[in-house]
C-alpha positions in Angstrom: 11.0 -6.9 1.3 8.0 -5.7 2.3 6.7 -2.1 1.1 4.2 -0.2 1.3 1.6 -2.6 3.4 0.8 -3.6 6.6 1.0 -6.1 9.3 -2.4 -5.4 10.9 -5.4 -3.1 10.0 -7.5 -1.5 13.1 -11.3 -2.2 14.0 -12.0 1.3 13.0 -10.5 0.9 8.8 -13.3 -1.3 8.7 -16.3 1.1 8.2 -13.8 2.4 5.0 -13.8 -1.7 3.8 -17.7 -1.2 4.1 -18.1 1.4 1.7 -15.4 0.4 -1.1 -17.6 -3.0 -1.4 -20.9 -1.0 -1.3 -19.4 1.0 -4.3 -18.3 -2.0 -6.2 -21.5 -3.9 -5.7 -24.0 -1.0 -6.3 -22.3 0.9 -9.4 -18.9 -1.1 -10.1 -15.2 0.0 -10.3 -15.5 2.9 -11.8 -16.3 5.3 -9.3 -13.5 3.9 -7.1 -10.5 4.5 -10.0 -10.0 8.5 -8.4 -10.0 7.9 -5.5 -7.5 5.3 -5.4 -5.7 6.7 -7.8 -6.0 9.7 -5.2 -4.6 7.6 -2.2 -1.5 5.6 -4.1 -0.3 8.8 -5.8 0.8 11.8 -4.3 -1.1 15.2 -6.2 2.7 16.0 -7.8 3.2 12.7 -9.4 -0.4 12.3 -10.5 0.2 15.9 -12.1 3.8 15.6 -13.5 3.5 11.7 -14.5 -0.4 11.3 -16.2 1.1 8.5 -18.5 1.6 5.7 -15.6 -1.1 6.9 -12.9 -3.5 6.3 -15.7 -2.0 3.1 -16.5 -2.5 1.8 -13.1 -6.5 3.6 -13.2 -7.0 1.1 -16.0 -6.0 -1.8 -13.9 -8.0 -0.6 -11.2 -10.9 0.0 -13.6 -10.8 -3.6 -14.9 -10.5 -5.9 -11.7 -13.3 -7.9 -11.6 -15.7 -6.5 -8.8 -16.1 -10.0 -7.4 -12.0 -10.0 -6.6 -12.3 -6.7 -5.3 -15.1 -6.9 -2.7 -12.9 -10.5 -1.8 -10.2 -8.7 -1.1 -11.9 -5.9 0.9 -13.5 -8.2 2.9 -9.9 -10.2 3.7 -7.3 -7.3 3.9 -8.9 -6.0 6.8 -8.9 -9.0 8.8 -5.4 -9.5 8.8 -3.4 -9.5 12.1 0.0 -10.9 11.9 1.9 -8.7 13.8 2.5 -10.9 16.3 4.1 -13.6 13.9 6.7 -10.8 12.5 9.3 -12.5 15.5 9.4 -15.7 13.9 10.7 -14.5 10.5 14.1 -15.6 10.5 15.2 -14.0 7.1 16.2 -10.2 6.9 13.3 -8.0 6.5 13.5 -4.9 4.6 10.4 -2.1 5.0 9.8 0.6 2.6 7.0 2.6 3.1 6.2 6.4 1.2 6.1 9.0 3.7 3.3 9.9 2.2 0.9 7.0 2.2 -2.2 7.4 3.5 -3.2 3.9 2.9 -0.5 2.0 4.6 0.8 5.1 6.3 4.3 5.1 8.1 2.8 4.5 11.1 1.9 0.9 10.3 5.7 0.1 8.4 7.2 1.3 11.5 4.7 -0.8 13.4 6.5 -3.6 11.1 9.8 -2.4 11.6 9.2 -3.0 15.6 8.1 -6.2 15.5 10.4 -7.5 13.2 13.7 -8.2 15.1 16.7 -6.9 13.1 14.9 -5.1 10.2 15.8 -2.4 8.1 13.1 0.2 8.1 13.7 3.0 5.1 11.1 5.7 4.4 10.8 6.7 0.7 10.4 10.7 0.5 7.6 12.3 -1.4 6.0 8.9 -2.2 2.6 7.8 -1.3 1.1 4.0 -1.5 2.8 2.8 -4.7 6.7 4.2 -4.2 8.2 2.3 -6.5 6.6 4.0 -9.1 6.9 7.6 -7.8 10.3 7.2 -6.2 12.0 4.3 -8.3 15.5 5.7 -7.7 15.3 5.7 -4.2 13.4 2.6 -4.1 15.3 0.7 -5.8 18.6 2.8 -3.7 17.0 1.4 -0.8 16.5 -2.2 -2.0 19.7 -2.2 -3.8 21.7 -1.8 -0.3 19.5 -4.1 1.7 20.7 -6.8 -1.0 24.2 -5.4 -0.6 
């Protein structure tokens, strides 16, 4: 099951990367908690459900800046579109219609590549679904197990 992610980022997310580890570096993970906060929660569910968006801004707030900039350097290098073909196992993707991180643009990109996959979009859900949609997500993983 792969949700909300990607096979492959473009050249031209890098200059984004670029300025998350700048942030981290210069003044820590502080300044980045809104914004991402911002980008895996749709406005609705960050207004209607404060209790686990703020949860998951204390996470972000306490990864170690070293672990972030790591990651920010390697998640943009990744290309393995091209290798979808040779998983043999059936491949569910979820993606939040909404997400502007991994956007459905980039699941569908997946879904293409990935012979016999189930693609399912989660309505009104941005990068983290199964916290905003967890009935449908779970619908959705719950029949692909089925």
């Amino acid at each position: 099951m792969l949700a909300d992610t990607t096979s492959r980022y473009p050249a031209e997310a890098w200059p984004l990367w670029q300025d998350r580890i700048k942030i981290a570096e210069d003044k820590g993970m502080a300044p980045l908690v809104e914004p991402t906060l911002q980008r895996w929660f749709t406005e609705p569910f960050r207004k209607s459900s404060p209790a686990p968006v703020a949860a998951i801004g204390k996470l972000i707030a306490s990864t170690p800046v070293a672990g972030y900039v790591g990651c920010c350097h390697a998640i943009p290098k990744i290309n393995l579109t091209a290798r979808l073909k040779e998983i043999k196992a059936p491949i569910l993707v979820l993606c939040g219609d909404k997400d502007p991180g991994t956007p459905p643009a980039m699941a569908e990109e997946i879904h293409r590549n990935a012979p016999g996959s189930k693609l399912v979009m989660i309505a009104d859900a941005a990068h983290l679904a199964n916290l905003e949609q967890p009935a449908a997500f779970t619908k959705a993983m719950q029949d692909f197990l089925e």
